[in-house]
C-alpha positions in Angstrom: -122.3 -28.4 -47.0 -118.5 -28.4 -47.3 -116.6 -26.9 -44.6 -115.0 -23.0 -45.2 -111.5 -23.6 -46.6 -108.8 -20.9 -44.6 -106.7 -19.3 -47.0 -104.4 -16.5 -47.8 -104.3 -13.8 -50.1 -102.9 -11.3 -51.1 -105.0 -8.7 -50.6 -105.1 -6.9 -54.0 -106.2 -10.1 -55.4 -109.0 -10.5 -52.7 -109.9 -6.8 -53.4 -110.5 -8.0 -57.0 -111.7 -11.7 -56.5 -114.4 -11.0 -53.9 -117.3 -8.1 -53.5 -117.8 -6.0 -50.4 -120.7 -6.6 -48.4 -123.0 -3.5 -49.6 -121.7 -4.1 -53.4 -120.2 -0.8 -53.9 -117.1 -0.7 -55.2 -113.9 -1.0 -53.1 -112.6 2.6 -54.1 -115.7 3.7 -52.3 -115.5 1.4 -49.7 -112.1 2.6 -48.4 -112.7 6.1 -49.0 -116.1 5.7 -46.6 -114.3 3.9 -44.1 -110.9 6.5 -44.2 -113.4 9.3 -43.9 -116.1 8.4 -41.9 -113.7 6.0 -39.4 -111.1 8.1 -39.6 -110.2 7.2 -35.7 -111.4 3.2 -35.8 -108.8 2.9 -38.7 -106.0 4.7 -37.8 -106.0 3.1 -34.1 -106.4 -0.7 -36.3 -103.2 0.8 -38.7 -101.5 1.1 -35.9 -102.2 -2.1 -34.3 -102.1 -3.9 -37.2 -98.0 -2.2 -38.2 -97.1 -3.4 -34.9 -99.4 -7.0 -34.1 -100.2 -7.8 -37.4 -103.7 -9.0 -38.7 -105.0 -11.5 -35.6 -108.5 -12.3 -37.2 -109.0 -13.9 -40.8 -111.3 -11.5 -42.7 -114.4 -13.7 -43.7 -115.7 -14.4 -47.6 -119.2 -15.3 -47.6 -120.7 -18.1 -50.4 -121.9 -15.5 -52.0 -118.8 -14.1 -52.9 -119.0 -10.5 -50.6 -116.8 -9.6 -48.0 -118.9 -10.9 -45.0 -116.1 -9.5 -42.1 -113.5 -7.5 -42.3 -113.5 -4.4 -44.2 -111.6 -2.3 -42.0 -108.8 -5.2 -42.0 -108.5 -5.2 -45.8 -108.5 -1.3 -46.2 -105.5 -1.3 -43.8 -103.5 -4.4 -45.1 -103.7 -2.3 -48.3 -102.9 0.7 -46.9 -99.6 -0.7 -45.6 -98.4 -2.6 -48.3 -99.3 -6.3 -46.6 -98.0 -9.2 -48.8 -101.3 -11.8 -47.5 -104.4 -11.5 -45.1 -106.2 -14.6 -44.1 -109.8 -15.2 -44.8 -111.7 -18.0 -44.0 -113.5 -18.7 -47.4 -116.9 -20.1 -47.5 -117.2 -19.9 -51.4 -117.9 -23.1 -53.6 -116.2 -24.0 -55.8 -112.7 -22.5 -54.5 -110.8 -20.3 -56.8 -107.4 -20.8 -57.2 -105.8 -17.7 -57.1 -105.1 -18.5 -53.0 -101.5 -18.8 -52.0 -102.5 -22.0 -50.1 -103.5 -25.3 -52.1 -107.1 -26.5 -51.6 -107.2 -30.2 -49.4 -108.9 -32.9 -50.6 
């Protein structure tokens, strides 16, 4: 098996490349968390305005969001121009910003 490639997105195009994790749809997904987390993601919005994202979110084979739901929802919510992910998909896509390595 083929090591997971790290890569960065931008994450409207992850959002519409890659599942979440209990298949609903992102629009749900961020409401849920904004509602239900309220606390959790305001405290991460403002970590993340001030540190930036520190973990790569994580894309699972099967092409869900395997870690880091919280992380997208607030790198959308402030406008972020790329996340990290560390992709685990085959074969890659190539909307990344980052070329694949041979």
């Amino acid at each position: 098996m083929s090591e997971p490639q790290r890569r960065t997105f931008d994450p409207k195009v992850l959002i519409a490349e890659v599942s979440t994790g209990d298949l609903h749809s992102w629009s749900n997904e961020f409401e849920f968390l904004w509602t239900q987390h309220r606390r959790a993601m305001l405290n991460l919005l403002d970590d993340v305005a001030e540190r930036g994202i520190r973990e790569p979110v994580v894309i699972g084979a099967d092409g869900r969001l395997w870690d880091g739901h919280h992380r997208v929802a607030v790198a959308i919510a402030l406008h972020l121009n790329q996340i990290e992910t560390v992709d685990h998909r085959l074969p890659l896509t190539t909307t990344a910003k980052e070329p694949t390595r041979q």
